[in-house]
Every structure is written in C-alpha cells, then in structure tokens.
N, CA, C and O atoms as a DFTB+ gen file, in Angstrom:
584 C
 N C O
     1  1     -19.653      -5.205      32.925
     2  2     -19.295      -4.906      31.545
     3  2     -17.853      -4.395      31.466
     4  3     -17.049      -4.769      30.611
     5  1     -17.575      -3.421      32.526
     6  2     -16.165      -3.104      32.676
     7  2     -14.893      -4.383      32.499
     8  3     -13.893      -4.459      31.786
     9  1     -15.504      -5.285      33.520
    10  2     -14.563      -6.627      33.410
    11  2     -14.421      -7.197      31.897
    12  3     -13.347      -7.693      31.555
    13  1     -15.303      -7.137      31.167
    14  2     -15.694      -8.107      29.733
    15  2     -14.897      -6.974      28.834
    16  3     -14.396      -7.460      27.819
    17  1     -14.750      -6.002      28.954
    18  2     -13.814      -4.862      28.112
    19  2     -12.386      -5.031      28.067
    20  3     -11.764      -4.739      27.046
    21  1     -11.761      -5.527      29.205
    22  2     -10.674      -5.941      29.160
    23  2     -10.581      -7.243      28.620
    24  3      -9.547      -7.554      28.029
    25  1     -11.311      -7.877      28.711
    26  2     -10.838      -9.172      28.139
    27  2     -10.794      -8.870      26.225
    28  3     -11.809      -8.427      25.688
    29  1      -9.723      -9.126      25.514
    30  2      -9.866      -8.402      24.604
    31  2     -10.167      -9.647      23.385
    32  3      -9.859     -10.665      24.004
    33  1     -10.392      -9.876      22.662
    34  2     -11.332     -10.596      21.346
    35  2     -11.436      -9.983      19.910
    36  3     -11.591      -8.800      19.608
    37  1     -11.318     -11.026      19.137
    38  2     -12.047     -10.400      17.767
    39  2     -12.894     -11.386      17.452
    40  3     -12.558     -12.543      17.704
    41  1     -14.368     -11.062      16.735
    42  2     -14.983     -11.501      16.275
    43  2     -14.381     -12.095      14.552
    44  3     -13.891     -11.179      13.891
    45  1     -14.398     -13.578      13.809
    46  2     -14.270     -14.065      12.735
    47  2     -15.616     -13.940      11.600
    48  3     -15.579     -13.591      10.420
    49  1     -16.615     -14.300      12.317
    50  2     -17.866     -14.357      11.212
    51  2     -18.824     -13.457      11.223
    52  3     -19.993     -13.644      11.561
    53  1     -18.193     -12.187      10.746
    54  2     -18.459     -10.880      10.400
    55  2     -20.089     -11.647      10.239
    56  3     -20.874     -11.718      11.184
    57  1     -20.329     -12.092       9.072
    58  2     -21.823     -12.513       8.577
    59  2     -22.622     -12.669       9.561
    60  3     -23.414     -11.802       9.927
    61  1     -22.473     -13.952      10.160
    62  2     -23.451     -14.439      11.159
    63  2     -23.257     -13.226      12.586
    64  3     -24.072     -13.171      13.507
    65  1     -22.655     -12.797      12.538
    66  2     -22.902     -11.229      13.503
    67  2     -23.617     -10.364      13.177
    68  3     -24.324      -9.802      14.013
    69  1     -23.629     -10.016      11.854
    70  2     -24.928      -8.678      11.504
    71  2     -26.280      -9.488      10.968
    72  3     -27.353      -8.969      10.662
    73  1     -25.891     -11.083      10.936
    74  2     -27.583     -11.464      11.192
    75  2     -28.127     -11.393      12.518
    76  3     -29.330     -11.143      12.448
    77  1     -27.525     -11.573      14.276
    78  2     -27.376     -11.845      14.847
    79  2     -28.226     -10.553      15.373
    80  3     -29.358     -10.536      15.856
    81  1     -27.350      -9.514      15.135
    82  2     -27.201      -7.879      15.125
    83  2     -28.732      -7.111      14.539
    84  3     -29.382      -6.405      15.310
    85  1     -29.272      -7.401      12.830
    86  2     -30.165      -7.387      12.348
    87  2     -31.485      -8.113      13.178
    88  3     -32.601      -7.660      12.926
    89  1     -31.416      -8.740      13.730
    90  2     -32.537      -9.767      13.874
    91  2     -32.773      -9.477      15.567
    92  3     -33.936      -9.652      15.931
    93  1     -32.056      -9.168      16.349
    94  2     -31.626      -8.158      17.625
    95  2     -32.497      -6.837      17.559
    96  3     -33.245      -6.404      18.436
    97  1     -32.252      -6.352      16.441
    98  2     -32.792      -4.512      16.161
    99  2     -33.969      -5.115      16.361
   100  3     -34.501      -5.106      17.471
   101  1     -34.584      -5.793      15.155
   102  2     -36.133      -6.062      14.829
   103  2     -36.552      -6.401      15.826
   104  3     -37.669      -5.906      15.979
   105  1     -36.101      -7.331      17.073
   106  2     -37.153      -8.086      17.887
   107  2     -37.075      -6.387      18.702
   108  3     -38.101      -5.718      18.824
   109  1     -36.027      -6.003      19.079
   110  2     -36.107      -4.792      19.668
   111  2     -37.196      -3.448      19.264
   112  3     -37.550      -2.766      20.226
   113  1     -37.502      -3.223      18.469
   114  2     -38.148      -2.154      17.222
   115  2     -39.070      -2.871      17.534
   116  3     -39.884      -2.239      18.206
   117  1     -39.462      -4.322      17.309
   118  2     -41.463      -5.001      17.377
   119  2     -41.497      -4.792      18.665
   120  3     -42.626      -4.348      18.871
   121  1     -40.764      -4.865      19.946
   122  2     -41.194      -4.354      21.411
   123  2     -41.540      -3.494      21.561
   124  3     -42.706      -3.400      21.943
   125  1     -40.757      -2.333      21.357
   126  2     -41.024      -0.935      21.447
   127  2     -42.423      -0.598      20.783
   128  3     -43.521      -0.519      21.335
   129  1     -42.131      -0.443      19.614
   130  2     -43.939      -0.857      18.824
   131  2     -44.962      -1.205      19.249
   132  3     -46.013      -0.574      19.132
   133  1     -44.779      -2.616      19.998
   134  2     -45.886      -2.873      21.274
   135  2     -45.931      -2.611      22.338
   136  3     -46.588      -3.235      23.172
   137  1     -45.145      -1.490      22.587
   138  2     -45.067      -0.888      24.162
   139  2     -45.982       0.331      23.695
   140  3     -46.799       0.702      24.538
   141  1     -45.969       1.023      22.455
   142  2     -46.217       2.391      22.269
   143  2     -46.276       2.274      20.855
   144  3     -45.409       2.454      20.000
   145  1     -47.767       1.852      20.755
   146  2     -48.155       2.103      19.059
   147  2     -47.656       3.243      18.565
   148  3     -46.936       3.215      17.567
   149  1     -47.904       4.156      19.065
   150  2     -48.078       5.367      18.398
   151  2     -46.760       5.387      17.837
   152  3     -46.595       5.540      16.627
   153  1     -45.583       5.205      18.837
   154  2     -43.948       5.132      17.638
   155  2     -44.069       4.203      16.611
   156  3     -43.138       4.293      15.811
   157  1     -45.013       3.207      16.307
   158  2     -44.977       2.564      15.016
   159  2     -45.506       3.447      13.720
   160  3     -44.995       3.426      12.600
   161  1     -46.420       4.073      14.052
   162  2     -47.173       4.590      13.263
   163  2     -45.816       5.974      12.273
   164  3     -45.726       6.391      11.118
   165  1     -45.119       6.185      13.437
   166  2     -43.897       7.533      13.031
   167  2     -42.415       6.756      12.599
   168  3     -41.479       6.558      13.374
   169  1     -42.471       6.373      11.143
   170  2     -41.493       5.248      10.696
   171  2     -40.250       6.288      10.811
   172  3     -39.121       5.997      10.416
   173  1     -40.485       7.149      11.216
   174  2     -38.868       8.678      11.599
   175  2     -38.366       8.139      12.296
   176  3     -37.182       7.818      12.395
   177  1     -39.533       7.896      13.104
   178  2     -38.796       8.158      14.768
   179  2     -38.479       6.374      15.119
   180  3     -37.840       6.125      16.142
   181  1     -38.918       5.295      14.298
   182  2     -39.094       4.098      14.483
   183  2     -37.165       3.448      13.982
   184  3     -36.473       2.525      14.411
   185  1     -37.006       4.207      13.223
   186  2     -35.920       4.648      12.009
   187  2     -34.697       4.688      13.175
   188  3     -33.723       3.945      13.289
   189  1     -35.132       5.873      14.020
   190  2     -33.904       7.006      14.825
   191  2     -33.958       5.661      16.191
   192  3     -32.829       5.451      16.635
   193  1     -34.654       5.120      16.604
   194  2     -35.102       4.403      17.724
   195  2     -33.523       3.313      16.948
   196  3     -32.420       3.330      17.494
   197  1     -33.818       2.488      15.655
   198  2     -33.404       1.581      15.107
   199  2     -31.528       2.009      15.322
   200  3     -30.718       1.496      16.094
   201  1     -31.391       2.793      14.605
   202  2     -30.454       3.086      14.286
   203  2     -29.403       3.775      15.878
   204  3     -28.219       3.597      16.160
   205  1     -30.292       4.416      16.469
   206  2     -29.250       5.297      18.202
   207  2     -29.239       4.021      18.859
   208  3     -28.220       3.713      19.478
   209  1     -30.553       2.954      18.809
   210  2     -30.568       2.391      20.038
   211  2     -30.522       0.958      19.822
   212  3     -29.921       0.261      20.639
   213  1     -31.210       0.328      18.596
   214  2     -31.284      -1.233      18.679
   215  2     -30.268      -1.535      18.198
   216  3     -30.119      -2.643      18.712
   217  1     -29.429      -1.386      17.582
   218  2     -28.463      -1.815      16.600
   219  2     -27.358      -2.018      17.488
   220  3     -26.916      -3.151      17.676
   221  1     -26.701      -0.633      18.257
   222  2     -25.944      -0.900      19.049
   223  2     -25.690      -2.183      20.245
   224  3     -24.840      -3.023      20.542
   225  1     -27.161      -1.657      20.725
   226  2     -27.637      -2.676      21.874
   227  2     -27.416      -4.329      21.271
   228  3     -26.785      -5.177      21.902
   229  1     -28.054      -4.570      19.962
   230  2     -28.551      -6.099      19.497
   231  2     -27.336      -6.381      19.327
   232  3     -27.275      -7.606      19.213
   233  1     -25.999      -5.781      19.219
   234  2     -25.066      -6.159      18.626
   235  2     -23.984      -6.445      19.731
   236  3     -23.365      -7.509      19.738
   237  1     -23.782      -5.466      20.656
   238  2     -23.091      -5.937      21.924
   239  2     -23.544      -7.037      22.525
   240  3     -22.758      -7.824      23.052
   241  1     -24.807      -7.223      22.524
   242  2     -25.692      -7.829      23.473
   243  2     -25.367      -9.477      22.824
   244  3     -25.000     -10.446      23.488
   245  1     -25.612      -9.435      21.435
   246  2     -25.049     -10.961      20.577
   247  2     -23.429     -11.097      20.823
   248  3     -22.870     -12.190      20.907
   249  1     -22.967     -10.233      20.893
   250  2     -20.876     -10.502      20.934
   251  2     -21.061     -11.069      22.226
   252  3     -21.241     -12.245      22.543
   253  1     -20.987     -10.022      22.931
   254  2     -21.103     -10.585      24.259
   255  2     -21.607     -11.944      25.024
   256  3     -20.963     -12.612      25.834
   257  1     -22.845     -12.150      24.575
   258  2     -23.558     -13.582      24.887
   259  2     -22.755     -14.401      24.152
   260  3     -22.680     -15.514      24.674
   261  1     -22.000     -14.272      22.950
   262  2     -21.383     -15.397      22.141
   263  2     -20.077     -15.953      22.755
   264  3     -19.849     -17.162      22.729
   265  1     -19.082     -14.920      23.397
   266  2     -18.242     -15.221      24.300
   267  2     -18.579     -15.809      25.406
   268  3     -18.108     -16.891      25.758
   269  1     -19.508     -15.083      26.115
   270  2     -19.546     -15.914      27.702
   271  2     -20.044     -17.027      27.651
   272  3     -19.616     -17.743      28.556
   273  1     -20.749     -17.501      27.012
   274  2     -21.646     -18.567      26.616
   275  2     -21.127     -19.732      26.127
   276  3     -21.554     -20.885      26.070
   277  1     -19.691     -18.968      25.645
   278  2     -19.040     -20.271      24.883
   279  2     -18.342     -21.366      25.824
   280  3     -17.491     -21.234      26.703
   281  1     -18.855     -22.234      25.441
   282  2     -18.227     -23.488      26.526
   283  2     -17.458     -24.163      25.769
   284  3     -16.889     -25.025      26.439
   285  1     -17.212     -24.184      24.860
   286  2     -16.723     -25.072      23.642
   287  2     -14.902     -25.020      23.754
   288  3     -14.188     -24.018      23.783
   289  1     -14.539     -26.331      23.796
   290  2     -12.659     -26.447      23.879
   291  2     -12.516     -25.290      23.091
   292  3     -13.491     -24.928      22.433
   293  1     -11.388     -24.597      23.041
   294  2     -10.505     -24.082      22.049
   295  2      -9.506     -24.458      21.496
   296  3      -8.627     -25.172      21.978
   297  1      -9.570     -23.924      20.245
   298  2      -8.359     -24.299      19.238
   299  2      -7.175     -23.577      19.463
   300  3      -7.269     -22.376      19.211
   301  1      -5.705     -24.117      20.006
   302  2      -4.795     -23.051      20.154
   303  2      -4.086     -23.003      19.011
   304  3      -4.167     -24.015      18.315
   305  1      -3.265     -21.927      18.525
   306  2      -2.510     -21.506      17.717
   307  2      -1.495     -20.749      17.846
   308  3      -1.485     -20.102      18.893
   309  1      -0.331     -20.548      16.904
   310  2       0.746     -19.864      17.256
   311  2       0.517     -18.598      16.024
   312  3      -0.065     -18.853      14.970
   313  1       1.101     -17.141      16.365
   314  2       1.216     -16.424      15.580
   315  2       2.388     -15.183      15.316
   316  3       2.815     -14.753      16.388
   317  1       2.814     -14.717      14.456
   318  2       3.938     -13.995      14.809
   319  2       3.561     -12.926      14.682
   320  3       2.897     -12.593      13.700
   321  1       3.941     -11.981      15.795
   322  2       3.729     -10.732      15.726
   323  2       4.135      -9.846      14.785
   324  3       5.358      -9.720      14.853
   325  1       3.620      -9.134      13.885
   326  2       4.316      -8.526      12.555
   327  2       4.364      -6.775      13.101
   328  3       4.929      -5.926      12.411
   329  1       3.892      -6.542      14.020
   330  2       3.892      -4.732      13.796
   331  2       2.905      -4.751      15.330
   332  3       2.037      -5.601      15.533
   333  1       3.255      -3.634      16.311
   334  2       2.060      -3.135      17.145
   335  2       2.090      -1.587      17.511
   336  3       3.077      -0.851      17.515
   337  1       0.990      -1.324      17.766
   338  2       0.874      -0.110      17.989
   339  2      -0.226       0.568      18.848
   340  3      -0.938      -0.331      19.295
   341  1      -0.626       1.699      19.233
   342  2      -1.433       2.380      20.310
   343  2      -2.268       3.385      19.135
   344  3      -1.938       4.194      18.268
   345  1      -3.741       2.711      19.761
   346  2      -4.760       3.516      18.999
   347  2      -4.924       4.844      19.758
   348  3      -4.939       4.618      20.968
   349  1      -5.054       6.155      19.467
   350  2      -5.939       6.726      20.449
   351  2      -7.048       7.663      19.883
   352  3      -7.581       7.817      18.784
   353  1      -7.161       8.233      21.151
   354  2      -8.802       8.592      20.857
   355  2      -9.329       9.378      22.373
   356  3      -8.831      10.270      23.060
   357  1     -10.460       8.634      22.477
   358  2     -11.159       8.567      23.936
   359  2      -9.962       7.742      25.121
   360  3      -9.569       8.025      26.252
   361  1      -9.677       6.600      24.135
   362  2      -8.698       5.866      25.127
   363  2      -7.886       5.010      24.620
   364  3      -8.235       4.064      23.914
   365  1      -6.874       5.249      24.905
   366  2      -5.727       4.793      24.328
   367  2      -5.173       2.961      24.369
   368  3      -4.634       2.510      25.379
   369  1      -5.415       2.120      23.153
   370  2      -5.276       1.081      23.675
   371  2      -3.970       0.472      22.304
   372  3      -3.578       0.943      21.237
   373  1      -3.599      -1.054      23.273
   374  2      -2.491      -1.565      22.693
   375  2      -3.239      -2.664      21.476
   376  3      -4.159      -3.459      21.668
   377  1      -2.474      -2.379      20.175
   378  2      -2.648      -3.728      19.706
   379  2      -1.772      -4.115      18.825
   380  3      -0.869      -3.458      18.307
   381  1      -2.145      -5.487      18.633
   382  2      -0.720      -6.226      17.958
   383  2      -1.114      -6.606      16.309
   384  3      -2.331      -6.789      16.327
   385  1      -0.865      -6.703      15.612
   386  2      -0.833      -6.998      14.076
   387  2      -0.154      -8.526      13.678
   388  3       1.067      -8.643      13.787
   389  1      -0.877      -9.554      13.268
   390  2      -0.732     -11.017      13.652
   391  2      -0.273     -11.377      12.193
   392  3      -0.976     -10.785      11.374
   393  1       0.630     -12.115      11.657
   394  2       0.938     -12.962      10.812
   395  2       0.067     -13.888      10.766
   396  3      -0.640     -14.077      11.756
   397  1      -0.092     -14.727       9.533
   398  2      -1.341     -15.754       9.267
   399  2      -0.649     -16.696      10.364
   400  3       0.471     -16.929      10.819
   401  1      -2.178     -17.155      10.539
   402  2      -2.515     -18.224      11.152
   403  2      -3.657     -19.340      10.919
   404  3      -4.538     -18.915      10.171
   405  1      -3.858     -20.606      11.350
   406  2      -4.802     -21.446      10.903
   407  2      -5.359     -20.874       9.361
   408  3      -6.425     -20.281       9.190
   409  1      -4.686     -21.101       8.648
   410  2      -4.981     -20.663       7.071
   411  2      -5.144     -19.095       6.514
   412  3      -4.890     -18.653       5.393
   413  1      -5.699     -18.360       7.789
   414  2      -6.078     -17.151       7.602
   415  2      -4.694     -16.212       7.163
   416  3      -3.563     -16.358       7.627
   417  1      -5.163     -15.133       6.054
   418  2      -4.241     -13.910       5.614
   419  2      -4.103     -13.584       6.980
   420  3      -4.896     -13.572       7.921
   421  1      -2.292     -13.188       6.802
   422  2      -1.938     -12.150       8.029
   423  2      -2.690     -10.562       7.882
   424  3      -3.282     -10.131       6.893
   425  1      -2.503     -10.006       8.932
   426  2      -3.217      -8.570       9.263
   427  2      -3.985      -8.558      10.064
   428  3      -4.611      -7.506      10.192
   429  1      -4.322      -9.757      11.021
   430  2      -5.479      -9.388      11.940
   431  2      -4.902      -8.410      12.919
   432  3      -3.675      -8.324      12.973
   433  1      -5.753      -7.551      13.817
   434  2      -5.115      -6.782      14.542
   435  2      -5.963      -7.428      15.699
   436  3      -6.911      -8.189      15.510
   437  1      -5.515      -7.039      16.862
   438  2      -6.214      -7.503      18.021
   439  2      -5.471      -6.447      19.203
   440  3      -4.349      -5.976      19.390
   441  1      -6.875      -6.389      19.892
   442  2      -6.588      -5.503      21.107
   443  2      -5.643      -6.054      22.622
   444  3      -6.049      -7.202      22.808
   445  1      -4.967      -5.837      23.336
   446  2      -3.840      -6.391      24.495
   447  2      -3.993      -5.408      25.501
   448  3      -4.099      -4.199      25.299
   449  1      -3.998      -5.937      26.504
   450  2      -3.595      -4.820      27.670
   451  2      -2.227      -4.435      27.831
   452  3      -1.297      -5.144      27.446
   453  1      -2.069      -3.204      28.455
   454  2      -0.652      -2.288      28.399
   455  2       0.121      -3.109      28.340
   456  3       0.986      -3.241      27.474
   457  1      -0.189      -4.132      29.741
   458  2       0.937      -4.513      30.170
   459  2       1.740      -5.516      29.196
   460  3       2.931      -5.513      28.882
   461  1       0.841      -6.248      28.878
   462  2       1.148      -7.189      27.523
   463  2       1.728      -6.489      26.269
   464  3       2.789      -6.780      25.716
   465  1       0.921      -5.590      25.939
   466  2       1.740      -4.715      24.896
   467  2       3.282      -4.284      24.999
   468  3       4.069      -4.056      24.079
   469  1       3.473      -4.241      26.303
   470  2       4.875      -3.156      26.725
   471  2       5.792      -4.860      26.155
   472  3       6.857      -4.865      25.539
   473  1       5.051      -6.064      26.556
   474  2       6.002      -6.770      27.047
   475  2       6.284      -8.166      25.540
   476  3       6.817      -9.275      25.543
   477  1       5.798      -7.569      24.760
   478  2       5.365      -8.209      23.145
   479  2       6.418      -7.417      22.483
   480  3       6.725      -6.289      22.870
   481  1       6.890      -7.930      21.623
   482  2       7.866      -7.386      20.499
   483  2       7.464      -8.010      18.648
   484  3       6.941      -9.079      18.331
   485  1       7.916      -6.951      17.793
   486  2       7.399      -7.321      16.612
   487  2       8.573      -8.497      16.692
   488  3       9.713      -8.449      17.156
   489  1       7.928      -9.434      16.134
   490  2       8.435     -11.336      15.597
   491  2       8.489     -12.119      16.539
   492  3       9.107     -13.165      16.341
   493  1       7.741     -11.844      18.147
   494  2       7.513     -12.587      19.307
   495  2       6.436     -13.454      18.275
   496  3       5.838     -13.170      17.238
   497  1       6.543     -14.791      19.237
   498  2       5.102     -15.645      18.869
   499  2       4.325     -15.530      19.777
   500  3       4.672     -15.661      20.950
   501  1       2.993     -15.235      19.365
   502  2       1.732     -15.420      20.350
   503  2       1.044     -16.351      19.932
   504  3       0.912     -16.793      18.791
   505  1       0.233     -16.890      21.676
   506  2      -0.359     -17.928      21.303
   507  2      -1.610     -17.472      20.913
   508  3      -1.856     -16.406      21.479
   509  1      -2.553     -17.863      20.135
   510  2      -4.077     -17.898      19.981
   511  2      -4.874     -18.319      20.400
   512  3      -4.313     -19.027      21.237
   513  1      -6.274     -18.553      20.564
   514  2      -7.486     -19.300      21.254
   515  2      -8.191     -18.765      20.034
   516  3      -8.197     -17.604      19.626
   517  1      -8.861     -19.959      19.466
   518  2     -10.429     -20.300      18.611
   519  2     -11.322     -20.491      19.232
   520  3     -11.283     -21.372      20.091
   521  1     -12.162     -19.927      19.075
   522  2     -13.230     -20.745      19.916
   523  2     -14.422     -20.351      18.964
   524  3     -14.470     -19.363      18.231
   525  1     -15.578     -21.542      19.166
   526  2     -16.273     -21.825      17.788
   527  2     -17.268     -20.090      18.280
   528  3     -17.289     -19.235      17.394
   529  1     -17.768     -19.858      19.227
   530  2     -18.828     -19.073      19.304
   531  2     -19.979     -20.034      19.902
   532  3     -20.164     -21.202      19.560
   533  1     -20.871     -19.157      21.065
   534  2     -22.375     -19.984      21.501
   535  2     -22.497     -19.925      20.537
   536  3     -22.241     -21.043      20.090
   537  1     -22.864     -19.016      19.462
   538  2     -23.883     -18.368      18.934
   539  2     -23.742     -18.408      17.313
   540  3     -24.452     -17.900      16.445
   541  1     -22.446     -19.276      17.214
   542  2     -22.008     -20.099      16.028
   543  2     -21.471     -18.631      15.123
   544  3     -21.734     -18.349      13.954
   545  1     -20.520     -17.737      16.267
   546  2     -20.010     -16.658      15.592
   547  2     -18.298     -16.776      15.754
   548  3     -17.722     -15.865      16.347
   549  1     -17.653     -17.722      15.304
   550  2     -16.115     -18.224      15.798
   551  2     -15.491     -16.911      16.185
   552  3     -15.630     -16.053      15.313
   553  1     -14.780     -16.491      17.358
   554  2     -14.132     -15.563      17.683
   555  2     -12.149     -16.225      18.554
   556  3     -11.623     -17.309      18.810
   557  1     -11.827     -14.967      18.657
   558  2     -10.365     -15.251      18.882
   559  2      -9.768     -14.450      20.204
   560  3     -10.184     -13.398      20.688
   561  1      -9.072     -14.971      20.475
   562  2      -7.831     -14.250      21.206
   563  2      -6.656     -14.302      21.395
   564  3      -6.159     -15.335      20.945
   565  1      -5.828     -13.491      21.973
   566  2      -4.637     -13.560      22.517
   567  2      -4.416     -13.816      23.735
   568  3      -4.687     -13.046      24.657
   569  1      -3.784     -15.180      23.878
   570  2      -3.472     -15.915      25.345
   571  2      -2.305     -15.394      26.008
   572  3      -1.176     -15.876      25.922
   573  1      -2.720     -14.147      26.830
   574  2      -2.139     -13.547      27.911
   575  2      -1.413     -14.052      28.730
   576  3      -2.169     -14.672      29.478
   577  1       0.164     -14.246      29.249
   578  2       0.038     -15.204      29.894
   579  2       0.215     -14.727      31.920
   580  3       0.820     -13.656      31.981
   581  1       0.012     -15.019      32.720
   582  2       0.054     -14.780      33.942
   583  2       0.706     -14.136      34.499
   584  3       0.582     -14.037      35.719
C-alpha cells in the first residue's frame, strides 16, 4: 500500500465512486450482520461500524482496484501548470494546479513527489494520462518523467 501512495492520481467520476463506495459499505455491514446478529439488531452500533469502518475501507478498496486493474491504453494530454504548492499537515506533500485540459475547467490539483515538485515551475507543460478506470471510474495523472 505504501508503494500505491506514491503513485499519485485523481479520481474524475466523483459519481460512480460513491456508488462504488456506497455499495462496498452495504456488502460490508450485510457481512458483519451475518457474522454477529446481534450487531444487526443495534442499528447504533451498525451505524458507527458503517461510518469508522466500511466506508473508508469500500472506498480505498474501489480506488485502488480501479487503478491497478486498469489495463486500458491511456489518453495522453498536455497541461499547463498554473500555481503549485505544499499541503501540510501529518505530511507534507507537493501539488501542482493544472490549466484545462481535454475540455475540462482548469483547477485540477494533483498530488507529485518532492522531487518532481522541486523540478516543475508555474507555466511548465505537463504531460497527462487518462485512463478510463477497471471499474468504469476515469482517473488521471501526472507523467513523471525518469
């Protein structure tokens, strides 16, 4: 999982992700349920189960499978870098702020490793990768280069 963190991505079809995500919880929540009636019966605790544990889980668990899974050519694209900057927090990461591309409003932001960040300037062009999604959830990246 460590390795798949660096590789950095944005998800496009917000929608078909929180069906993906939704439908993840539930099969998760009807297991549990049939592991241990008795948490069905306590819609609290069925609730707290939903919300700490399936949601998170159903939702990494769909991103994730949608990337690795994807076998599908990609679409490349060019984009201009409009603005980047360092989030922090827990951990401090690089990202870049994209001018439109393939039809889309500019503003996407996307996550980069340091090293890429240090080495990107606002109005560099980056290249892009489309890729449709296994899981018919189109996601993106920034083509790093060697």
């Amino acid at each position: 999982l460590f390795a798949f963190r660096s590789y950095s991505y944005s998800i496009l079809d917000w929608p078909m992700s929180l069906r993906w995500t939704l439908g993840g919880m539930l099969a998760f929540c009807l297991i549990i349920m049939r592991i241990d009636p008795a948490i069905g019966r306590r819609p609290a605790k069925i609730i707290q189960i939903a919300l700490v544990i399936a949601i998170p889980y159903a939702y990494g668990l769909s991103t994730i499978s949608n990337t690795i899974f994807d076998n599908a050519e990609a679409i490349n694209y060019s984009a201009v870098v409009t603005d980047k900057h360092k989030s922090t927090g827990k951990s401090s990461a690089g990202k870049l702020t994209l001018d439109s591309w393939a039809g889309r409003a500019g503003g996407d932001e996307i996550r980069v490793t340091s090293t890429y960040w240090n080495s990107v300037q606002a109005g560099d062009v980056v290249t892009i990768e489309l890729h449709p999604g296994a899981l018919h959830m189109a996601w993106y990246r920034v083509v790093e280069p060697n």
